[in-house]
Jmol script that loads the backbone (N, CA, C; Angstrom):
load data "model"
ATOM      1  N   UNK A   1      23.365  15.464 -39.611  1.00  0.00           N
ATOM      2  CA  UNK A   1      24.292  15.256 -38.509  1.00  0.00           C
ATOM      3  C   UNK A   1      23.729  15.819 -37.204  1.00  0.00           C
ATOM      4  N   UNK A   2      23.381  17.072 -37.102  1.00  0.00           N
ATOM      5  CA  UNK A   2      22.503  17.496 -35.897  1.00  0.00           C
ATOM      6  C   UNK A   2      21.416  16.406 -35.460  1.00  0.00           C
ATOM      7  N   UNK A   3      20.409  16.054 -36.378  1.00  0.00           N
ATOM      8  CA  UNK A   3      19.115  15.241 -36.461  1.00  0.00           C
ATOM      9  C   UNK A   3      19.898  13.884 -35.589  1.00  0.00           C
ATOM     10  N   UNK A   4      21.030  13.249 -35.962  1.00  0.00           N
ATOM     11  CA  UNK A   4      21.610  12.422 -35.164  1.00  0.00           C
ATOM     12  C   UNK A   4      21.893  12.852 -33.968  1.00  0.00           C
ATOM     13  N   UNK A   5      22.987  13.749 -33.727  1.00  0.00           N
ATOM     14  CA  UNK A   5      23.573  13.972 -32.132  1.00  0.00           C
ATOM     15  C   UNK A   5      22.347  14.753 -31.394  1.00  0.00           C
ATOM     16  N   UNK A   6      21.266  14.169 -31.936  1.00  0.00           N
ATOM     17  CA  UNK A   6      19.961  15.244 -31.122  1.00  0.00           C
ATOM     18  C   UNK A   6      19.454  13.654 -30.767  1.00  0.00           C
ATOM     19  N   UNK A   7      19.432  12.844 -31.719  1.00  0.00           N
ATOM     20  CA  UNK A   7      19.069  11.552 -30.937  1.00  0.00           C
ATOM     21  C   UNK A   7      19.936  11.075 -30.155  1.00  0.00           C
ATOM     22  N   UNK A   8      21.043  10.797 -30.770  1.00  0.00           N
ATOM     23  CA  UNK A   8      21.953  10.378 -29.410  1.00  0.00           C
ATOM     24  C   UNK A   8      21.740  11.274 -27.795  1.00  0.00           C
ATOM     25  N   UNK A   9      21.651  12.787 -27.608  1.00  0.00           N
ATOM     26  CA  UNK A   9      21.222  13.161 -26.746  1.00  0.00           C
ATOM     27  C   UNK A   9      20.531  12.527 -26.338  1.00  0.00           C
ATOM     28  N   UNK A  10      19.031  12.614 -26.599  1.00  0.00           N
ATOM     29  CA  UNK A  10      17.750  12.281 -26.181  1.00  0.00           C
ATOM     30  C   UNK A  10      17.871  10.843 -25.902  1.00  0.00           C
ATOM     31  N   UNK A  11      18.588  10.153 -26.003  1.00  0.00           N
ATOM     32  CA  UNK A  11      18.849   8.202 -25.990  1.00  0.00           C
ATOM     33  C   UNK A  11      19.485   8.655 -24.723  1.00  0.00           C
ATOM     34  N   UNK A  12      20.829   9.112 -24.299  1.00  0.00           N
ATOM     35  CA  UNK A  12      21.534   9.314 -23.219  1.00  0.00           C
ATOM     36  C   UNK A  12      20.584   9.840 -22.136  1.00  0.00           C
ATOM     37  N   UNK A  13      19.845  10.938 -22.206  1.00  0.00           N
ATOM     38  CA  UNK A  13      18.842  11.270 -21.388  1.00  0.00           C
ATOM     39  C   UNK A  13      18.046  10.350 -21.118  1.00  0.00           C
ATOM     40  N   UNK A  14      17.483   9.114 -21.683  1.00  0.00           N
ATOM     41  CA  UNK A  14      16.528   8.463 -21.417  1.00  0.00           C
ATOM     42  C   UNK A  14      17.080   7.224 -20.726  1.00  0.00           C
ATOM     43  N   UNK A  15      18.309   6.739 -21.058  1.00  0.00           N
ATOM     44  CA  UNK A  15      18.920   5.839 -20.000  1.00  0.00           C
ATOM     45  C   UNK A  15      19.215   6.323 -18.976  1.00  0.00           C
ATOM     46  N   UNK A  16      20.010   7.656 -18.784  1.00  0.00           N
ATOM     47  CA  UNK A  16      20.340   8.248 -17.200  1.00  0.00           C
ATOM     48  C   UNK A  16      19.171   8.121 -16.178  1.00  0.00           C
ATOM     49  N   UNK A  17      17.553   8.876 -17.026  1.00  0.00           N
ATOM     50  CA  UNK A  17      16.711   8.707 -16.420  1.00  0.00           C
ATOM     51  C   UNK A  17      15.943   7.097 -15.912  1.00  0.00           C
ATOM     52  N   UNK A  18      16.284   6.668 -17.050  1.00  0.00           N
ATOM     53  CA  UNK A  18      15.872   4.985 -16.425  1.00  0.00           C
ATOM     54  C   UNK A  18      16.284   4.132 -15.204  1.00  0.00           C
ATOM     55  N   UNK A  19      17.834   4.780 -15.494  1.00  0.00           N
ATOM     56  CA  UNK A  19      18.618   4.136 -13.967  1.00  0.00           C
ATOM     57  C   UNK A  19      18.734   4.787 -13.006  1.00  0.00           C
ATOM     58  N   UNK A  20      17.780   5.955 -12.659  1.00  0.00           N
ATOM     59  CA  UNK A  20      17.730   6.848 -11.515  1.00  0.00           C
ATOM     60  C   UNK A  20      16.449   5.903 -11.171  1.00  0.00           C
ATOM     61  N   UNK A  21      15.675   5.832 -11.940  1.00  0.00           N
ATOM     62  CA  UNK A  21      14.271   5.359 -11.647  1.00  0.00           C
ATOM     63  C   UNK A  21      13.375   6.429 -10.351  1.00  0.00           C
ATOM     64  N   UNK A  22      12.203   5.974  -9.828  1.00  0.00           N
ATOM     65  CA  UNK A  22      11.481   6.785  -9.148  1.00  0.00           C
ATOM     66  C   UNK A  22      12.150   6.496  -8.118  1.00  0.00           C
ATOM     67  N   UNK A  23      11.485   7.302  -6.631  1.00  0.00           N
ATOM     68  CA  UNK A  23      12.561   7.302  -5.522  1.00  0.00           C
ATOM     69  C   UNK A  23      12.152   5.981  -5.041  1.00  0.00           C
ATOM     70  N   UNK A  24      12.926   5.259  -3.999  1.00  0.00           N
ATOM     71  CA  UNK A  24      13.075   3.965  -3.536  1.00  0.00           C
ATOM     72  C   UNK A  24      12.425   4.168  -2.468  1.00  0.00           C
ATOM     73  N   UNK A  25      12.117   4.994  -1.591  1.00  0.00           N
ATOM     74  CA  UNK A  25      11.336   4.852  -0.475  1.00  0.00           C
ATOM     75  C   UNK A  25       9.721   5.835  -0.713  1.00  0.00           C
ATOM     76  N   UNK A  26       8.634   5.419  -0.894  1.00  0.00           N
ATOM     77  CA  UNK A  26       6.930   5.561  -0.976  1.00  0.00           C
ATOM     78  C   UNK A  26       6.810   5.726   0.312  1.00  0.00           C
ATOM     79  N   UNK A  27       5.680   7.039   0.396  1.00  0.00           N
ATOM     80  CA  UNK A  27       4.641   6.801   1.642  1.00  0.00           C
ATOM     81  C   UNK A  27       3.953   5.983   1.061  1.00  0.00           C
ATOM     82  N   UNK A  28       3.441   5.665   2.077  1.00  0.00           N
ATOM     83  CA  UNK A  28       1.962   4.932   1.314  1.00  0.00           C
ATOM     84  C   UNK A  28       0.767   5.243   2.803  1.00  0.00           C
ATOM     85  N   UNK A  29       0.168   5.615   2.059  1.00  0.00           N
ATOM     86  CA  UNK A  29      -1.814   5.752   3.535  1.00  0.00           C
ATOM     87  C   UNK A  29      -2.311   5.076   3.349  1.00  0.00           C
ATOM     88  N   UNK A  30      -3.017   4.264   4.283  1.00  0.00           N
ATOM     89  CA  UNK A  30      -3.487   3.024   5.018  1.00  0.00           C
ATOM     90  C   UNK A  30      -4.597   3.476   5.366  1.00  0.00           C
ATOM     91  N   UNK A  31      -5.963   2.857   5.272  1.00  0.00           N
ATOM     92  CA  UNK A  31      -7.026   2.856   6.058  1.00  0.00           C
ATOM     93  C   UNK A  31      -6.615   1.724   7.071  1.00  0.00           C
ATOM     94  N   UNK A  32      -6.328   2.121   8.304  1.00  0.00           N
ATOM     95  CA  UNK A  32      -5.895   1.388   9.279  1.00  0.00           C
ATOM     96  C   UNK A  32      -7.542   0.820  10.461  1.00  0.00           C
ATOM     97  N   UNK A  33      -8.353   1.244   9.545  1.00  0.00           N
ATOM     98  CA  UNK A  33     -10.200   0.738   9.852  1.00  0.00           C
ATOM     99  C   UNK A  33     -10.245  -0.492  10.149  1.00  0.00           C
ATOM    100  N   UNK A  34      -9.890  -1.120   9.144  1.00  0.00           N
ATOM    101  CA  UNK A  34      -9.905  -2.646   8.988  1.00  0.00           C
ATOM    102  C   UNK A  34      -8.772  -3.231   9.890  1.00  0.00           C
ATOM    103  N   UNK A  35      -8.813  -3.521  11.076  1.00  0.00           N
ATOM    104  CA  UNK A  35      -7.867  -4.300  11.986  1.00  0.00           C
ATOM    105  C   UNK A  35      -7.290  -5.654  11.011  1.00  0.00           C
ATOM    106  N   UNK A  36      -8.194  -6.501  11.047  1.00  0.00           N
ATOM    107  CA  UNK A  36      -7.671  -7.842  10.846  1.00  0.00           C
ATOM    108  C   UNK A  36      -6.911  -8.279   9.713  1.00  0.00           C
ATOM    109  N   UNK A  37      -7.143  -7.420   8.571  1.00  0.00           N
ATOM    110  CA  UNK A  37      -6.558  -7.032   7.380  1.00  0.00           C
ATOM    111  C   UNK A  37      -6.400  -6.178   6.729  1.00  0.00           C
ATOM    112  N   UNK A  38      -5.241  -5.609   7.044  1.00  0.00           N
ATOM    113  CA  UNK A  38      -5.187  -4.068   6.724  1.00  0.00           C
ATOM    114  C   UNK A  38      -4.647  -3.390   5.433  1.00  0.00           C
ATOM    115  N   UNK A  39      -3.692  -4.160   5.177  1.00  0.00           N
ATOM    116  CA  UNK A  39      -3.592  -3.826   3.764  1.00  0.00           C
ATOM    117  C   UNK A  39      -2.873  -4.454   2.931  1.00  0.00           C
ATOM    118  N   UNK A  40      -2.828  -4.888   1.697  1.00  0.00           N
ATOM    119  CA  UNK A  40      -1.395  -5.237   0.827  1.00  0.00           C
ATOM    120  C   UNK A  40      -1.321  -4.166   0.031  1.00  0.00           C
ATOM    121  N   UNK A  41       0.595  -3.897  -0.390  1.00  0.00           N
ATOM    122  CA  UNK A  41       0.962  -2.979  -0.811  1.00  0.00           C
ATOM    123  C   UNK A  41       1.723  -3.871  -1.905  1.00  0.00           C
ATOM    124  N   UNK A  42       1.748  -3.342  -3.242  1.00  0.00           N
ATOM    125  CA  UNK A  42       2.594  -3.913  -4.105  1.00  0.00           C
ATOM    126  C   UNK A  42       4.160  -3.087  -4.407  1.00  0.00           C
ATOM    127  N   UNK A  43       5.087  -4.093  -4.046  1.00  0.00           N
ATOM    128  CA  UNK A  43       6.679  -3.412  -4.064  1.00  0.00           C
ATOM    129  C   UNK A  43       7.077  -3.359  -5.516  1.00  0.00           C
ATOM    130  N   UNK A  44       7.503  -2.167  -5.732  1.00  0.00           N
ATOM    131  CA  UNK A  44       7.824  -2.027  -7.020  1.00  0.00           C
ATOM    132  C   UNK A  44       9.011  -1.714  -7.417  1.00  0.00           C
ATOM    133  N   UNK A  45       9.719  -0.864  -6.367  1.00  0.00           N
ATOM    134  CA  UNK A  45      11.692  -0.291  -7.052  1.00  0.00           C
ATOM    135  C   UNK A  45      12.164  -0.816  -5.922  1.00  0.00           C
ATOM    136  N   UNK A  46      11.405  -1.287  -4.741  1.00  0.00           N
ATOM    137  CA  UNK A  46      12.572  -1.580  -3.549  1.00  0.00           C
ATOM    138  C   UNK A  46      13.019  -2.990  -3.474  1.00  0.00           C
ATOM    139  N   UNK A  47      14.778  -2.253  -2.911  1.00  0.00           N
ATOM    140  CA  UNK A  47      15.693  -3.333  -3.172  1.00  0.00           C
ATOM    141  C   UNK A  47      15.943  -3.533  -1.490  1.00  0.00           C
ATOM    142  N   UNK A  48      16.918  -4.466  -1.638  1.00  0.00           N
ATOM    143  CA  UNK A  48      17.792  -4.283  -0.186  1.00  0.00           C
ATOM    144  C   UNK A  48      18.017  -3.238   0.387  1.00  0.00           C
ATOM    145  N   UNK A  49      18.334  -3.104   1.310  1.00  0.00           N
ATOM    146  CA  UNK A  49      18.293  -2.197   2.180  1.00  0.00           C
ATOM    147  C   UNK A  49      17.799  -0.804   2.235  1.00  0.00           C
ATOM    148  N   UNK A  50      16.728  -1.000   1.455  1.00  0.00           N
ATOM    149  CA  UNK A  50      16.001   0.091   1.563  1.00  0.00           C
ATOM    150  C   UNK A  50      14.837   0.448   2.279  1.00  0.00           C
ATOM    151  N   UNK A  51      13.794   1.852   2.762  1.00  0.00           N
ATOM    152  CA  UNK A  51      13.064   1.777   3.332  1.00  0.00           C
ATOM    153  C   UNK A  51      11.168   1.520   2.468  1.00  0.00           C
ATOM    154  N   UNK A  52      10.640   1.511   3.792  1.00  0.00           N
ATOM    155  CA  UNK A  52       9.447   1.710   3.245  1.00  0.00           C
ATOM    156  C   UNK A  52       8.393   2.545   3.992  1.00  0.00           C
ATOM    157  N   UNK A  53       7.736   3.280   4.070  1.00  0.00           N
ATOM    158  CA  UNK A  53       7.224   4.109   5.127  1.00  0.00           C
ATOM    159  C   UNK A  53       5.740   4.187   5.357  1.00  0.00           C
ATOM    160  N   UNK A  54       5.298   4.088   6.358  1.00  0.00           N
ATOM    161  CA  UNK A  54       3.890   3.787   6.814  1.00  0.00           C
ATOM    162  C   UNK A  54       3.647   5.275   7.509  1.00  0.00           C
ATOM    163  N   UNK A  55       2.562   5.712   6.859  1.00  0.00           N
ATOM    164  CA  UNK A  55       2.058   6.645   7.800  1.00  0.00           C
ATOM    165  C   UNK A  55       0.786   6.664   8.408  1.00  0.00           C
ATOM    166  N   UNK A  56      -0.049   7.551   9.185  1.00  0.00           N
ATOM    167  CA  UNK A  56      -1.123   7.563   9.890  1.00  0.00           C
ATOM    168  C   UNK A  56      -1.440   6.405  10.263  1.00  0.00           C
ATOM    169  N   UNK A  57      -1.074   5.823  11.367  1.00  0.00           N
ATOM    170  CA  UNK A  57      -0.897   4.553  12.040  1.00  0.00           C
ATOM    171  C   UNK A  57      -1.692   5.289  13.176  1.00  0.00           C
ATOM    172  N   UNK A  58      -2.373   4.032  13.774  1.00  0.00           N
ATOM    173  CA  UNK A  58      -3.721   4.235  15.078  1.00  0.00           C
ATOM    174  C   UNK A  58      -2.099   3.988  16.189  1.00  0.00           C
ATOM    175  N   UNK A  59      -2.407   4.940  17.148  1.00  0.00           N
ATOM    176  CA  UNK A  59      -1.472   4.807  18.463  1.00  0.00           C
ATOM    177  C   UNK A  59      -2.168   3.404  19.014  1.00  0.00           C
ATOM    178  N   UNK A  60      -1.089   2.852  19.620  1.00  0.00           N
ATOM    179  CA  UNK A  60      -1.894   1.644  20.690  1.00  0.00           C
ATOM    180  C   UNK A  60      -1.492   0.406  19.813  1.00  0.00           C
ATOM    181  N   UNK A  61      -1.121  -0.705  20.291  1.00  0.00           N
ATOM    182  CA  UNK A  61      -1.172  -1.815  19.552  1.00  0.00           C
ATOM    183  C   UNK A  61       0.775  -2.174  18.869  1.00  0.00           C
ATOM    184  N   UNK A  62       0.360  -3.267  18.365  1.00  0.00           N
ATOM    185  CA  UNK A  62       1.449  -3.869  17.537  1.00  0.00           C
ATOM    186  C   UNK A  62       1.277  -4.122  16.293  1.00  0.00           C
ATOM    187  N   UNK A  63       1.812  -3.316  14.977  1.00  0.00           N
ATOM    188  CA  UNK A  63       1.304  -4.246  13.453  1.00  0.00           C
ATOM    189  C   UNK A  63       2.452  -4.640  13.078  1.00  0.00           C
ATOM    190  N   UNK A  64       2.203  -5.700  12.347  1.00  0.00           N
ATOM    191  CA  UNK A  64       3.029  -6.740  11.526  1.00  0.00           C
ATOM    192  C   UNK A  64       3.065  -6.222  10.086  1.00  0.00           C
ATOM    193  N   UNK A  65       4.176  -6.151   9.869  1.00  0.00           N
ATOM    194  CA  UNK A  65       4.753  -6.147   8.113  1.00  0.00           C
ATOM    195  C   UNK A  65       5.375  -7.778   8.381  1.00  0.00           C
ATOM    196  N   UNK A  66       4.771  -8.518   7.250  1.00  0.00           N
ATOM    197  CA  UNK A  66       4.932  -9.755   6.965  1.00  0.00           C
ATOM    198  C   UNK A  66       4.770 -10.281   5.673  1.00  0.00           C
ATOM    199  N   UNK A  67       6.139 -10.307   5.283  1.00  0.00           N
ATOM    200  CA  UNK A  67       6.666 -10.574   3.825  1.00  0.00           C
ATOM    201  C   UNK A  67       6.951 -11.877   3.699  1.00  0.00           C
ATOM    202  N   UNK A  68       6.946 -13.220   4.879  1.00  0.00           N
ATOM    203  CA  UNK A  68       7.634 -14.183   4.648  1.00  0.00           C
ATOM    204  C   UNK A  68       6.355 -15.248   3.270  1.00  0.00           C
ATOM    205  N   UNK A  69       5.576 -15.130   3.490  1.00  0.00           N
ATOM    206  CA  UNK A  69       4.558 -15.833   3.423  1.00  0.00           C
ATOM    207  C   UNK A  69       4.146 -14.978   1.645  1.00  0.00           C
ATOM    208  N   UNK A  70       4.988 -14.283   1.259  1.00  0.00           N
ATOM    209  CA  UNK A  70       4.044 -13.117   0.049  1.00  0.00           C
ATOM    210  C   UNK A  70       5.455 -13.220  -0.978  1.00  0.00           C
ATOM    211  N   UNK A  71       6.543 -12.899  -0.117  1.00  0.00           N
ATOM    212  CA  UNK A  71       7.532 -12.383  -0.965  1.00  0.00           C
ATOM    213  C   UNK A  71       9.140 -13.135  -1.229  1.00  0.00           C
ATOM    214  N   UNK A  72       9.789 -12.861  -1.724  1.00  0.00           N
ATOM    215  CA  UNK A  72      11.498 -13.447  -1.387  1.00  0.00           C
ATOM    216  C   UNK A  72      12.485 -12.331  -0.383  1.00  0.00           C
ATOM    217  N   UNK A  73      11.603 -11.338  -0.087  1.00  0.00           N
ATOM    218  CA  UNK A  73      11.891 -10.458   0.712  1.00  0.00           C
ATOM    219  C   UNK A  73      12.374 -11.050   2.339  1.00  0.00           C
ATOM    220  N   UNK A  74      13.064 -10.282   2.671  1.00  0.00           N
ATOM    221  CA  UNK A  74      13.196 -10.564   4.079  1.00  0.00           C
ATOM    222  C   UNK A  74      12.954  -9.210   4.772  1.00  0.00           C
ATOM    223  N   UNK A  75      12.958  -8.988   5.939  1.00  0.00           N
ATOM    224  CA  UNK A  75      12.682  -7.570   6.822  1.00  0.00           C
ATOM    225  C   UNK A  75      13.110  -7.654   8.011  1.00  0.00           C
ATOM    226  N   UNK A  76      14.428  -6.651   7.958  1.00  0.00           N
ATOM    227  CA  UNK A  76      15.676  -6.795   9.349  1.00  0.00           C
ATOM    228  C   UNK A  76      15.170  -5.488  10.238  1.00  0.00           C
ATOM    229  N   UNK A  77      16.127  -5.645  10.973  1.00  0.00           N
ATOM    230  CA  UNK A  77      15.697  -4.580  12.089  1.00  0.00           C
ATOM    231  C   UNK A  77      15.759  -3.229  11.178  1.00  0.00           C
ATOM    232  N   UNK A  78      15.131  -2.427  11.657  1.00  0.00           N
ATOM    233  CA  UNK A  78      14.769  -0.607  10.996  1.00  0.00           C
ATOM    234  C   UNK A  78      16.073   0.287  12.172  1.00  0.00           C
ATOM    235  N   UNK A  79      16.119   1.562  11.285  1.00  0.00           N
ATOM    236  CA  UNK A  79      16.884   2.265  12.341  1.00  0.00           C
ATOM    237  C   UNK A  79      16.228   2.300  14.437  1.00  0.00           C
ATOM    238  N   UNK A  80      14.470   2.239  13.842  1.00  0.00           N
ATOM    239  CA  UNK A  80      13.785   2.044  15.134  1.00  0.00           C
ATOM    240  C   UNK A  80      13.348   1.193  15.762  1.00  0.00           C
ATOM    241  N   UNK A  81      12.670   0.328  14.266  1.00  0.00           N
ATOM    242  CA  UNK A  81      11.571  -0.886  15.091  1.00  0.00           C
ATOM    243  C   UNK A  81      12.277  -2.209  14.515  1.00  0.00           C
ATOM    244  N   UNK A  82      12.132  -3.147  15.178  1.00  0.00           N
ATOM    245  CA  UNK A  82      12.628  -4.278  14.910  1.00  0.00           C
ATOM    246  C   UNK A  82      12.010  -4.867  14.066  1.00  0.00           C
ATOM    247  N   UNK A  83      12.486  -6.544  13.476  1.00  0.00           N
ATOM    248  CA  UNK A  83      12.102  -7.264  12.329  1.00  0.00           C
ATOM    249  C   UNK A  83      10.529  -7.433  12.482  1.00  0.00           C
ATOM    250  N   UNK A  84      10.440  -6.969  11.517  1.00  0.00           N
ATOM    251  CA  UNK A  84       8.654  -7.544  11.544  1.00  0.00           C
ATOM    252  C   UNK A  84       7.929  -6.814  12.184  1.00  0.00           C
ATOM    253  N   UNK A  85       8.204  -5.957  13.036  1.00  0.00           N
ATOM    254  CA  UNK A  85       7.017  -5.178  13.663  1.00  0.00           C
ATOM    255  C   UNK A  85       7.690  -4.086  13.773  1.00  0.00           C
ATOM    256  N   UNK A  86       6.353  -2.639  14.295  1.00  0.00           N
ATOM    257  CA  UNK A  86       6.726  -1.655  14.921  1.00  0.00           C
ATOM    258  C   UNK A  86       5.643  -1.467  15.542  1.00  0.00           C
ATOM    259  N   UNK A  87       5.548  -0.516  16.427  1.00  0.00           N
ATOM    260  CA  UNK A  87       4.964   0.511  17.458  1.00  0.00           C
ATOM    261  C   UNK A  87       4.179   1.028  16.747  1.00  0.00           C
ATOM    262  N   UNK A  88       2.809   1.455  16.259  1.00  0.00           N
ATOM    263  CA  UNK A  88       2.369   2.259  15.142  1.00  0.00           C
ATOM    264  C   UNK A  88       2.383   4.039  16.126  1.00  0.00           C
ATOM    265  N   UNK A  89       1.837   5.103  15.600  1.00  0.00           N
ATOM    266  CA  UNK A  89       2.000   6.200  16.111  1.00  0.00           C
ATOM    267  C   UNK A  89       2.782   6.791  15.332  1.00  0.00           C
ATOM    268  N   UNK A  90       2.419   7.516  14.048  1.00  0.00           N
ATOM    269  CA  UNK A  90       2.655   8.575  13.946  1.00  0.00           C
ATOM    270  C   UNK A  90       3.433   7.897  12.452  1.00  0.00           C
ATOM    271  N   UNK A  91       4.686   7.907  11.813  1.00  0.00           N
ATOM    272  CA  UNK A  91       5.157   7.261  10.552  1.00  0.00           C
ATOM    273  C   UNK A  91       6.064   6.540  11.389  1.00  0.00           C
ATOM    274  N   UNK A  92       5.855   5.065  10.225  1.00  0.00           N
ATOM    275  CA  UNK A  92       6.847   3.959  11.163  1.00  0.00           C
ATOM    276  C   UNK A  92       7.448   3.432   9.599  1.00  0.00           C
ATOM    277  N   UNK A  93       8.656   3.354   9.437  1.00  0.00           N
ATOM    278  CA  UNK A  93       9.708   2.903   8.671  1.00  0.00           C
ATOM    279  C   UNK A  93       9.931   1.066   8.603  1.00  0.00           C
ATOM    280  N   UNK A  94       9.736   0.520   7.713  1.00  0.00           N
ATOM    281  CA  UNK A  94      10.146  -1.022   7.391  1.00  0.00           C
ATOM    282  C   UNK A  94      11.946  -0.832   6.660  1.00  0.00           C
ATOM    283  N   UNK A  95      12.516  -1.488   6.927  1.00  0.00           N
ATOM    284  CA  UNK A  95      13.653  -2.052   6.402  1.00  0.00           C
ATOM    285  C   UNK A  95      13.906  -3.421   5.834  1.00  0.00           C
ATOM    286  N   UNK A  96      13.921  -3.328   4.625  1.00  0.00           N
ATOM    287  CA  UNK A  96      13.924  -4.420   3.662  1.00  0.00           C
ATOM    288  C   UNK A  96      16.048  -4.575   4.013  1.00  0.00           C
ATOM    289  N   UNK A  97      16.356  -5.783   4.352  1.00  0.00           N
ATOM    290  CA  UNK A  97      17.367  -6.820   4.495  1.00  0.00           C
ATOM    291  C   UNK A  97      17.053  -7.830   3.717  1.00  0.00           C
ATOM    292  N   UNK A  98      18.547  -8.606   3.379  1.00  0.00           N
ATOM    293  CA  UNK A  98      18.443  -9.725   2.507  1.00  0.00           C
ATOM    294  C   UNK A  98      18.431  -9.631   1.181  1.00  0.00           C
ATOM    295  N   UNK A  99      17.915 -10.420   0.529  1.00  0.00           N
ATOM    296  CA  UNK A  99      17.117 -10.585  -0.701  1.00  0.00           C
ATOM    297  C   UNK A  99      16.110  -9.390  -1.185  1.00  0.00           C
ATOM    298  N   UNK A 100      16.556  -8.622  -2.275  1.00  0.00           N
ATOM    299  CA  UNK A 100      15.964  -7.628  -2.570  1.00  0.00           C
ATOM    300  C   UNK A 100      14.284  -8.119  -2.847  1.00  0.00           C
ATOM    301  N   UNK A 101      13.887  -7.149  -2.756  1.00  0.00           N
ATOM    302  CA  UNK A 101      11.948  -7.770  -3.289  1.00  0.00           C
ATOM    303  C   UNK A 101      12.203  -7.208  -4.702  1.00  0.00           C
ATOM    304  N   UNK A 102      11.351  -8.606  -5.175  1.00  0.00           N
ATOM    305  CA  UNK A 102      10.991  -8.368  -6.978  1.00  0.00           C
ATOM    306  C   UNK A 102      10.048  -7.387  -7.047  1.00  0.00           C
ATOM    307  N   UNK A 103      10.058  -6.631  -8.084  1.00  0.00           N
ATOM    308  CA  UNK A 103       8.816  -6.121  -8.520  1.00  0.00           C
ATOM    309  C   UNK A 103       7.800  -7.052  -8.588  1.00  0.00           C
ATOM    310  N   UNK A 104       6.557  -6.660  -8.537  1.00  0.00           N
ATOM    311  CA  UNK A 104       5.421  -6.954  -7.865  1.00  0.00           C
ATOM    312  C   UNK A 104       5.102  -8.337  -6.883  1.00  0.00           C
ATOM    313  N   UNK A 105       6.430  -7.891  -5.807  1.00  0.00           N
ATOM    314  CA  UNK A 105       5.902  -8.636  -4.863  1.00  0.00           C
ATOM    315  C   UNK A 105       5.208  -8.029  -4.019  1.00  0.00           C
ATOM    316  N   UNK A 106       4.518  -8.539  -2.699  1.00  0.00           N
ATOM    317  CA  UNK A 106       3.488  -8.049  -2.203  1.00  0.00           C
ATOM    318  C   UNK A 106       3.914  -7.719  -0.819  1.00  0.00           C
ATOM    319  N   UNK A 107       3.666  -6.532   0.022  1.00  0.00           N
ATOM    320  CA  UNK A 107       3.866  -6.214   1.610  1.00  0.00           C
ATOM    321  C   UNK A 107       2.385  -6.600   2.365  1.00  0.00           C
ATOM    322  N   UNK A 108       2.538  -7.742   2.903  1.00  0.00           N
ATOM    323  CA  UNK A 108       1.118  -7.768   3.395  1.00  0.00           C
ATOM    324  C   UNK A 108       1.171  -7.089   5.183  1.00  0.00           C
ATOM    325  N   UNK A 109      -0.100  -6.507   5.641  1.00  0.00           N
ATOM    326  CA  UNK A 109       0.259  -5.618   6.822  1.00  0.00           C
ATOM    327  C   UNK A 109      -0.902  -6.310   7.700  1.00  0.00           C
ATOM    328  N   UNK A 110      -0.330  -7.163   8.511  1.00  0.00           N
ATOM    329  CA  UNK A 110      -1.405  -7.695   9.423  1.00  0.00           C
ATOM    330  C   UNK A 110      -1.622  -6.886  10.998  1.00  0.00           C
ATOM    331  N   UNK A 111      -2.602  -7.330  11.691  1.00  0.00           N
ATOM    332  CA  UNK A 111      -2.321  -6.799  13.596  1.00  0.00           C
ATOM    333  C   UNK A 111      -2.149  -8.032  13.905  1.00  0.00           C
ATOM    334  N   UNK A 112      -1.440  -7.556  14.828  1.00  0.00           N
ATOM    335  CA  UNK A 112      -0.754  -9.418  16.053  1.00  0.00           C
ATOM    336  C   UNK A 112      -1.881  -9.002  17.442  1.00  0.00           C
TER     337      UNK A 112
END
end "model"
wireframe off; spacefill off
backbone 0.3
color backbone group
C-alpha cells in the first residue's frame, strides 16, 4: 500500500511538473556579425501572448523578427517596439499575438 501511494505521489508530481513546463520567455544571444542573416531561433513553449527576448543587439539600425514567411505565428505590437521590428540596443522584447507558435516553428531575424 505505501509502494502504491508513493507512486501515485511521484505520478502527481510529474504531471504538475509537466504543465508548469520550462519558463515561456528565453534569452537567447545572437552573433549579430552576420548582418544579412542573422539568425533562426527554434520556438519551443511559446504561446500567445507571450514574450521573447533578444539580447546584445548592435546600437544603430532596424532588425526584423519575421515569422510570416516560417511560422503560423503572428507578432503584435511589444510593450515597446512595434509589429515586426525594434530599435536594437541593449535587450529588445518580441510579442507573439494571434495564433500561438507550434513547437518547432522557426523565428527568423533579418536587417531591413
Amino acid at each position: 500500500m505505501r509502494r502504491f501511494l508513493v507512486a501515485q505521489l511521484l505520478l502527481c508530481l510529474l504531471v504538475i511538473l509537466g504543465l508548469s513546463g520550462p519558463s515561456l520567455a528565453d534569452t537567447v544571444n545572437i552573433d549579430w556579425s552576420n548582418r544579412a542573416w542573422l539568425a533562426q531561433v527554434s520556438v519551443t513553449t511559446y504561446q500567445a501572448q507571450d514574450t521573447f527576448e533578444f539580447q546584445n543587439t548592435p546600437s544603430g539600425g532596424i532588425y526584423e523578427l519575421d515569422l510570416t514567411s516560417y511560422t503560423t505565428c503572428t507578432l503584435g505590437d511589444g510593450p515597446t517596439y512595434g509589429a515586426n521590428s525594434y530599435t536594437p540596443g541593449g535587450a529588445a522584447v518580441a510579442y507573439f499575438a494571434g495564433e500561438a507558435c507550434a513547437e518547432g516553428d522557426k523565428v527568423v531575424i533579418l536587417t531591413t
